[in-house]
C-alpha positions in Angstrom: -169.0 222.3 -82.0 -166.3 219.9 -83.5 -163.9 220.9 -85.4 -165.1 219.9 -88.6 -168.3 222.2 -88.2 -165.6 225.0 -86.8 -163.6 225.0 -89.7 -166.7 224.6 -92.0 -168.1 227.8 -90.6 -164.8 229.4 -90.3 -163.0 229.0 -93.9 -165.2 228.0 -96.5 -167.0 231.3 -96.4 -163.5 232.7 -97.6 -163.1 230.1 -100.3 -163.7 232.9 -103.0 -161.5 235.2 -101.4 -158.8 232.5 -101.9 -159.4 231.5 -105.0 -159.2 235.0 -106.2 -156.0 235.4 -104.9 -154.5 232.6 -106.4 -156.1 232.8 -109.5 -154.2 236.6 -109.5 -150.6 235.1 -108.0 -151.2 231.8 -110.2 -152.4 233.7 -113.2 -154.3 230.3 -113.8 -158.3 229.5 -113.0 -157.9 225.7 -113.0 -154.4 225.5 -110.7 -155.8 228.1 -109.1 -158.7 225.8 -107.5 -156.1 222.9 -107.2 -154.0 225.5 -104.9 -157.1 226.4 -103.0 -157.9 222.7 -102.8 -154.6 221.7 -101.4 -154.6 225.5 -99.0 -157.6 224.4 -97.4 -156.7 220.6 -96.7 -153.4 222.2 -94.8 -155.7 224.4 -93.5 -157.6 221.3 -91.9 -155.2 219.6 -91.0 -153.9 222.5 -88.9 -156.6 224.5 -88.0 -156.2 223.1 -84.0 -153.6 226.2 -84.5 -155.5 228.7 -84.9 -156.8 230.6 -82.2 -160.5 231.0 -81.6 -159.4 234.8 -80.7 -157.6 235.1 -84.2 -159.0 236.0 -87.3 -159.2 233.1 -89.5 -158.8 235.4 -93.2 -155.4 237.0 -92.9 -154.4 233.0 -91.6 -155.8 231.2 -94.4 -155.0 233.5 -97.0 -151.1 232.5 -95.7 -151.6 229.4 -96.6 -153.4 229.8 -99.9 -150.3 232.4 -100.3 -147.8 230.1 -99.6 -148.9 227.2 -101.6 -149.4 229.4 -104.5 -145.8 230.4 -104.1 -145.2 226.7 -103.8 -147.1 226.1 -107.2 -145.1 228.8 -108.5 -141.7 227.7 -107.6 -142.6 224.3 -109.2 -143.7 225.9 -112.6 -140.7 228.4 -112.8 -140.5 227.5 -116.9 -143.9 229.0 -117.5 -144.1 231.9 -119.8 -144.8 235.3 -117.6 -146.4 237.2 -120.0 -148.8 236.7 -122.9 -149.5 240.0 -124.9 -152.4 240.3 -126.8 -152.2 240.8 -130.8 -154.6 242.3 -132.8 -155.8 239.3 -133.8 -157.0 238.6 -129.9 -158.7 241.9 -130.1 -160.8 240.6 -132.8 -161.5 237.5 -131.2 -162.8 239.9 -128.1 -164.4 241.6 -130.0 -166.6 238.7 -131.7 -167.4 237.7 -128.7 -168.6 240.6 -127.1 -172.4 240.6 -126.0 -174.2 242.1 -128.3 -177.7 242.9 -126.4 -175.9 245.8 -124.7 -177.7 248.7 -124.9 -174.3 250.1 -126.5 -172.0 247.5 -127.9 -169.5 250.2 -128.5 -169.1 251.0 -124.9 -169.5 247.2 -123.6 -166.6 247.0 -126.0 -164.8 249.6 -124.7 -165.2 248.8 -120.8 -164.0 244.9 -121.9 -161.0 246.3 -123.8 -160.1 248.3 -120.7 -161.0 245.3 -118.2 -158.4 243.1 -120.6 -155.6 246.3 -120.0 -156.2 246.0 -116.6 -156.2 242.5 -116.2 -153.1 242.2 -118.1 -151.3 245.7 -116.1 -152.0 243.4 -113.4 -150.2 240.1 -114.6 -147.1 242.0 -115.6 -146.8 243.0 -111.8 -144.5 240.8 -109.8 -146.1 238.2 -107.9 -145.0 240.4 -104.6 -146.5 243.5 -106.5 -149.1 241.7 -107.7 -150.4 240.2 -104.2 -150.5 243.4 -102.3 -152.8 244.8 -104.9 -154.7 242.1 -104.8 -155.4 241.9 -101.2 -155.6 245.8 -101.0 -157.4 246.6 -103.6 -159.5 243.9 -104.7 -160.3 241.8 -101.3 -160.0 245.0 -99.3 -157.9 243.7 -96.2 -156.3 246.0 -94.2 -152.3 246.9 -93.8 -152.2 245.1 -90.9 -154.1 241.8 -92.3 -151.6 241.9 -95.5 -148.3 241.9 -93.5 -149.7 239.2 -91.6 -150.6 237.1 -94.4 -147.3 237.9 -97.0 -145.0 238.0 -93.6 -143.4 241.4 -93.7 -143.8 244.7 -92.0 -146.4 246.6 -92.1 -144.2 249.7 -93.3 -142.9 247.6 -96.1 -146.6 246.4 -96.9 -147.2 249.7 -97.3 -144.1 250.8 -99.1 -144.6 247.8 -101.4 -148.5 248.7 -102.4 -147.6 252.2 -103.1 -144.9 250.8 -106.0 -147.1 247.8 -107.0 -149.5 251.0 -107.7 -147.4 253.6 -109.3 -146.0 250.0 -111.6 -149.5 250.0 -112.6 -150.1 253.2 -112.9 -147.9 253.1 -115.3 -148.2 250.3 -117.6 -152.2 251.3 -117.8 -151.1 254.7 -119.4 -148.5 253.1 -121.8 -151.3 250.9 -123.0 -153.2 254.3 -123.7 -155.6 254.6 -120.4 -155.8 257.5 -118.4 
C-alpha cells in the first residue's frame, strides 16, 4: 500500500473528529476547516513518522491541536466572549423549527444547547480541550495526555476543573 492510500485510510476517517476539536479550541467553523486543512497537510508530510504500531487519532489530533494553538496565538486580538442579549434570544427563537411536535420544548432544548455551547466557550482553551476530547470525542486519559502533552495525572486533574468550571457557569445561567 503506498503511503498516500495509508494515510488516506488512516486520517481522513478522523477528519470530523478534528474538525470538531478545532471548531471547539478555534471557536470558529470556517478557520476551523482552514486549521484542519493545514493539520492534515503536516500530517502528510510527516506521516513516514508514525508508526504502523501507533494509533494514528491521539497523533493527529496533536497536530490539529497544535496548529489550532498556532491559529490562536496569531489571532490573540480576537474578542473571547460574545454574550447573548435578549435580542439574540428572539432571533433563536424566530428561527426555531416550528414542525416540532412541541415548539415549546424544541425551544427549550435549543436555549439549553446555546448555554451549553456558550459554558463551553468561556472555558479556557486548556479547559476547553480536555472536555472536548473527554467528553465529546470520548478518548481516553491516556489518548488526551498524549495528544495536549502532559501527564496523565494532570489530564485528569485538569478535566475534573474544566468540569466543575462548567458546572458552574451552566447553573449561574439558570440550569440544573
Amino acid at each position: 500500500m503506498t503511503d498516500a492510500r495509508r494515510f488516506e485510510a488512516t486520517v481522513l476517517p478522523l477528519l470530523d473528529a478534528a474538525h470538531n476539536l478545532a471548531r471547539w479550541l478555534l471557536r470558529d467553523a470556517a478557520t476551523a476547516e482552514d486549521v484542519v486543512q493545514e493539520a492534515a497537510l503536516r500530517a502528510f508530510r510527516y506521516f513516514a513518522s508514525l508508526r504502523a504500531t501507533e494509533d494514528a487519532r491521539p497523533w493527529f489530533l496533536g497536530i490539529v491541536r497544535n496548529a489550532c494553538f498556532t491559529a490562536l496565538a496569531r489571532e490573540r486580538g480576537r474578542a473571547d466572549v460574545t454574550l447573548l442579549g435578549e435580542d439574540a434570544w428572539d432571533h433563536l427563537e424566530a428561527q426555531s423549527p416550528s414542525p416540532a411536535p412541541d415548539p415549546l420544548a424544541a425551544l427549550g432544548r435549543r436555549r439549553e444547547q446555546v448555554l451549553i455551547d456558550a459554558a463551553l466557550r468561556r472555558l479556557s482553551p486548556p479547559m476547553r480541550e480536555v472536555i472536548v476530547l473527554r467528553e465529546l470525542e470520548g478518548l481516553d486519559y491516556r489518548d488526551i495526555a498524549q495528544i495536549v502533552g502532559i501527564p496523565m495525572g494532570t489530564v485528569m486533574s485538569r478535566l475534573s476543573r474544566a468540569r466543575a468550571q462548567l458546572k458552574r457557569q451552566l447553573q449561574l445561567a439558570g440550569l440544573p
